[in-house]
N, C-alpha and C positions, 0 to 999 in steps of 0.2 A: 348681278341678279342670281340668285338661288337658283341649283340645277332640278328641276322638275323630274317627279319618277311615276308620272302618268303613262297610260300606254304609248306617246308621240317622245319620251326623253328620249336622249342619247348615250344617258350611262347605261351601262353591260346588265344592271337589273332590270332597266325598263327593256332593252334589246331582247333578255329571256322572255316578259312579260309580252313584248309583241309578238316575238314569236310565237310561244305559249299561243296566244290568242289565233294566230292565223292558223296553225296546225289544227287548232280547235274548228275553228271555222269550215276549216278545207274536210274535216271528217264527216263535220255535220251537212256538209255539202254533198258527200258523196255517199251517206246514210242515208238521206231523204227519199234519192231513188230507188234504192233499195227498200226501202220501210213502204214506200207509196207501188213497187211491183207487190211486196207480199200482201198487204190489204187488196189488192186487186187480184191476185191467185187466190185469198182466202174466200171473199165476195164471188168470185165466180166458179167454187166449189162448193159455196151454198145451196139449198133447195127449201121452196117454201115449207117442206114440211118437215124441217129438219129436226123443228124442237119435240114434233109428236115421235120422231123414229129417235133419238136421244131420252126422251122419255120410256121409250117400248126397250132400249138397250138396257138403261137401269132398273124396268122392271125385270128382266131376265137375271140380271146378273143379283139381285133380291132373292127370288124365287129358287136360280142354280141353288146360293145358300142354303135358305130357308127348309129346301126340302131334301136337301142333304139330313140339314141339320133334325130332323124330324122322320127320318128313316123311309123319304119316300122312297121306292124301287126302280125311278126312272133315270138314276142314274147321270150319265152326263146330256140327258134329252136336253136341258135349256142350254148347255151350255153349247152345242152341237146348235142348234138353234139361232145362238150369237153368233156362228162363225156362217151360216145362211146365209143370215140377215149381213154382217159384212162382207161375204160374197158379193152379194147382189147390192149393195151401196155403200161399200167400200173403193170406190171409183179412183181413189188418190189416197195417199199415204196419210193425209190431212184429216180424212174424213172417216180411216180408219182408226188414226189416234182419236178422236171425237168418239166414237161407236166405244170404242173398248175403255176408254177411261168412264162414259158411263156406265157400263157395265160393272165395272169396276168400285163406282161410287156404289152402285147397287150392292155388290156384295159386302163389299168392306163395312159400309153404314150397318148393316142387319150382322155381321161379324162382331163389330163391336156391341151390340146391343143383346144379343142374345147367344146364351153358352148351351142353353139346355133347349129341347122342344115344351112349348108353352102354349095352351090356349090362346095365348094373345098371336103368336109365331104363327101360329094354324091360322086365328083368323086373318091374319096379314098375308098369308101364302092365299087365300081363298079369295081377298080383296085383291092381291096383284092379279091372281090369273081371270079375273073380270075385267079391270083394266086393261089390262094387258089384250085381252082378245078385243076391247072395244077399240081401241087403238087400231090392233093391227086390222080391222072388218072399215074400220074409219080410212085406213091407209090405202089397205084394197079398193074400195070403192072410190076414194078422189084421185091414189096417181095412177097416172098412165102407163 
């Protein structure tokens, strides 16, 4: 009978392949609790209003830009503003990388989009900062 090179042979290839297969196993064993703690740390650094203050981060780091780019005089006021606002709910290292990388999506997007100041730049700096306060007056009044 022909020697079989399924996972169950006995030749030296099928031996690597089982092995192969249980190291695989025994990782994916010892991954699972790991992967199922971090979804449990990430979930319980949540906050229902996470997606409005992630929205209010990227409109800051927009605006930081925008009025740079447009010679307003306030300087580093929004960005000074962002590190507030991660003050006060930046609770974990988690939720700081969250805050700053939208920030960050804010600046960069309008970085890449505009070089010079423009009528369209202005009215977009005048549309964040409506947003922006309606967010944060929204924020104030529901959390605690």
């Amino acid at each position: 009978m022909p020697e079989s090179h399924g996972p169950c042979s006995k030749s030296q290839a099928g031996a690597r392949v089982t092995l192969r297969a249980a190291l695989a196993c025994a990782l994916v064993g010892l991954m699972l609790p790991l992967a199922a703690h971090a979804q449990q740390a990430a979930t319980a650094d949540q906050r229902p209003y996470d997606d409005k203050l992630l929205r209010l981060s990227e409109i800051l780091g927009a605006v930081h830009f925008l009025r740079e780019l447009c010679g307003g005089t306030d300087g580093m006021l929004w960005r000074d503003r962002m590190t507030e606002l991660m003050d006060a709910e930046g609770s974990s290292a988690l939720r700081r990388v969250r805050l700053t990388r939208a920030f960050n999506t804010g600046y960069r997007s309008y970085s890449r989009t505009y070089s010079t100041c423009t009528p369209t730049a202005q009215t977009a700096i005048t549309k964040f900062m409506t947003e922006g306060a309606e967010i944060a007056d929204g924020l104030v009044k529901t959390v605690p």
